[in-house]
C-alpha positions in Angstrom: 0.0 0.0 0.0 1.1 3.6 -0.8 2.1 6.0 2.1 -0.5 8.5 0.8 -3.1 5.4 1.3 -1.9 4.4 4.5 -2.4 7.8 6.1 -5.8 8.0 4.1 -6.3 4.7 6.2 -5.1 6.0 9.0 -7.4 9.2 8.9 -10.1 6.8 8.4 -9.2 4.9 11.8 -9.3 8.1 13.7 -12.7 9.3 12.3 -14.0 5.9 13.3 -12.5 6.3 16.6 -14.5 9.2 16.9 -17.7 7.2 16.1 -18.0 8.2 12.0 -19.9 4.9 10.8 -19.2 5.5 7.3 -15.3 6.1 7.9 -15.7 2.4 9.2 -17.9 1.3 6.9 -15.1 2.6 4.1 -12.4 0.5 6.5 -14.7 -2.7 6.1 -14.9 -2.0 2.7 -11.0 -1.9 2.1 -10.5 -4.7 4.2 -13.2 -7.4 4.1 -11.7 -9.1 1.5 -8.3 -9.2 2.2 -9.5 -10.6 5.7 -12.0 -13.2 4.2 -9.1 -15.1 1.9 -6.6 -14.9 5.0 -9.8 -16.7 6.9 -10.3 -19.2 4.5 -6.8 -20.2 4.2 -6.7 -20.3 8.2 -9.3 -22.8 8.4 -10.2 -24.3 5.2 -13.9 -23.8 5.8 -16.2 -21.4 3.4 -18.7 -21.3 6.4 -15.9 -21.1 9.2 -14.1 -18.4 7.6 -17.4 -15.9 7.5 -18.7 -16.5 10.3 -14.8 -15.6 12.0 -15.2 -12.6 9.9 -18.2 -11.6 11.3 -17.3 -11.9 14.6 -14.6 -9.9 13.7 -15.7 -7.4 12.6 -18.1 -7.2 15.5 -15.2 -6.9 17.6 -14.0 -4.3 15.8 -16.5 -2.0 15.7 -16.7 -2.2 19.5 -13.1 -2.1 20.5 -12.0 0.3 18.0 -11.7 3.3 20.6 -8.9 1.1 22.3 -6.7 1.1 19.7 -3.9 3.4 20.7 -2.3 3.5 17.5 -4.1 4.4 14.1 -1.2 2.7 12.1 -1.7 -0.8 13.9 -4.9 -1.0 12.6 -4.3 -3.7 9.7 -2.0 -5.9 12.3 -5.3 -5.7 14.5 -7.7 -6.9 12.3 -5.7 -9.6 10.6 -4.6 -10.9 14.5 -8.4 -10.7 15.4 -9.4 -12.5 12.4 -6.7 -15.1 13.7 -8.2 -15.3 16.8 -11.7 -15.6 15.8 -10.8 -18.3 13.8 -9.2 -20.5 16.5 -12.0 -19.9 18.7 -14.3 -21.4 15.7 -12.4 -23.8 15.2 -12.0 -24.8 19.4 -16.0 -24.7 19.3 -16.8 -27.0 16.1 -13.2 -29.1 16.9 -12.7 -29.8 13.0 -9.7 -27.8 10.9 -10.4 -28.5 6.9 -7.3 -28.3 4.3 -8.1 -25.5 1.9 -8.9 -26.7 -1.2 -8.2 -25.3 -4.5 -10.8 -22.4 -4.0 -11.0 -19.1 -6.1 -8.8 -17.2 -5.0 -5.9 -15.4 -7.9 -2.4 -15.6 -6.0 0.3 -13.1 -7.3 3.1 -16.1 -8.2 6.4 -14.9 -6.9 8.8 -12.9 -9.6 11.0 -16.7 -9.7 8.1 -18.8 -11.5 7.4 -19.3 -14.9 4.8 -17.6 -16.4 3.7 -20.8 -17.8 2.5 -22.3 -14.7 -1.4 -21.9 -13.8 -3.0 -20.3 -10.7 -4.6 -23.4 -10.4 -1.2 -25.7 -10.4 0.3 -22.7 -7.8 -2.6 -22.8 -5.7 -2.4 -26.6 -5.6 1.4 -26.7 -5.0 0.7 -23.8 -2.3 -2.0 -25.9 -0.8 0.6 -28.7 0.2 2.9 -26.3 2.2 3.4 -26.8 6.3 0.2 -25.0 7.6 2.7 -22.1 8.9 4.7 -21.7 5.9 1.2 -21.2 3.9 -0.4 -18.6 6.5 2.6 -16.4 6.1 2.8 -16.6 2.3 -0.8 -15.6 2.3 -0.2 -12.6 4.6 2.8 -11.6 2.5 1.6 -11.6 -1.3 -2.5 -11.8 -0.8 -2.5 -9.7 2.4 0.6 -7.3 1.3 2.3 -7.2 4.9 5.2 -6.4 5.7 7.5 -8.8 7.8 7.1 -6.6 11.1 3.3 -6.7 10.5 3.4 -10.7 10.0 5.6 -10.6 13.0 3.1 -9.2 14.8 -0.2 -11.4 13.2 1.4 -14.8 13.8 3.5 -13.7 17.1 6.7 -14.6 16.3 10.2 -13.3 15.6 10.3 -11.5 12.3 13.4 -13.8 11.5 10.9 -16.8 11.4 8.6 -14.8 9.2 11.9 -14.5 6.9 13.2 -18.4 7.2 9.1 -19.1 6.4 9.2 -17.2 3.5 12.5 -18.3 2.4 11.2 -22.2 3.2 7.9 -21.7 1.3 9.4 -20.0 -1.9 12.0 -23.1 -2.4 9.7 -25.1 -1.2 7.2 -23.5 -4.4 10.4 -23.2 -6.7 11.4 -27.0 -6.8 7.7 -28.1 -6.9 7.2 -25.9 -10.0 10.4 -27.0 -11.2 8.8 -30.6 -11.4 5.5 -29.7 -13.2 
């Protein structure tokens, strides 16, 4: 995301602090999306993954005043969407694999452009559980390594080795299509 777009979302954060409902509706409506596919590849479950969204965005809208910093926004709503998740996922006790659902990933500059979304979801689909999370947070989500850092709660040299992993990991399976 640009700068100028950041503090554009920033300004929006702040006017929904102060209890604007359309500045918020314009933050649901930049970030629903985004949330919904990093959801889905949490859990694996169409259903799972909008009912976590809801409840997210429920928790949102009524902790928003607590959020100290406009700029952490994003990292809050991607770690709540987290946490919604697990606590689905606690209640009904079943975790699906994704499957090879509709959603476009940007392929990393190293593949071929010969390769399908479908082959590069499938091959991305097969990657460790963390290794797949941070991928998605990193090219479908756009954060940055601090933000990830902060999503996942880890060191932002694990978010690094992941990425690392997961692109060789990508690299040699594309390699052997």
């Amino acid at each position: 995301m640009l700068g100028t777009d950041r503090s554009k979302e920033d300004l929006l954060v702040l006017e929904a602090q102060g209890g604007n409902m359309r500045a918020f509706e314009l933050l649901y409506r930049l970030y629903n999306k985004p949330l919904l596919r990093f959801a889905y590849r949490l859990c694996g479950d169409e259903a799972l993954a909008h009912d976590a969204l809801q409840e997210t965005w429920i928790t949102l809208s009524k902790t928003l005043s607590k959020l100290s910093d406009p700029r952490g926004f994003r990292v809050w709503a991607y770690k709540t969407v987290r946490w919604r998740i697990t606590d689905q996922v606690r209640k009904r006790g079943v975790m699906h694999e994704p499957i090879d659902e509709q959603i476009n990933y940007v392929a990393p500059e190293e593949h071929s452009e010969n390769v399908t979304s479908h082959q590069l979801r499938a091959h991305i689909n097969r990657l460790p559980e963390d290794d797949r999370h941070t991928l998605t947070l990193f090219y479908l989500g756009e954060l940055s390594l601090v933000e990830i850092s902060a999503v996942l709660d880890i060191p932002v040299g694990t978010v690094k080795s992941r990425l690392n992993r997961a692109r060789n990991a990508l690299r040699e399976k594309m390699a052997g299509d």
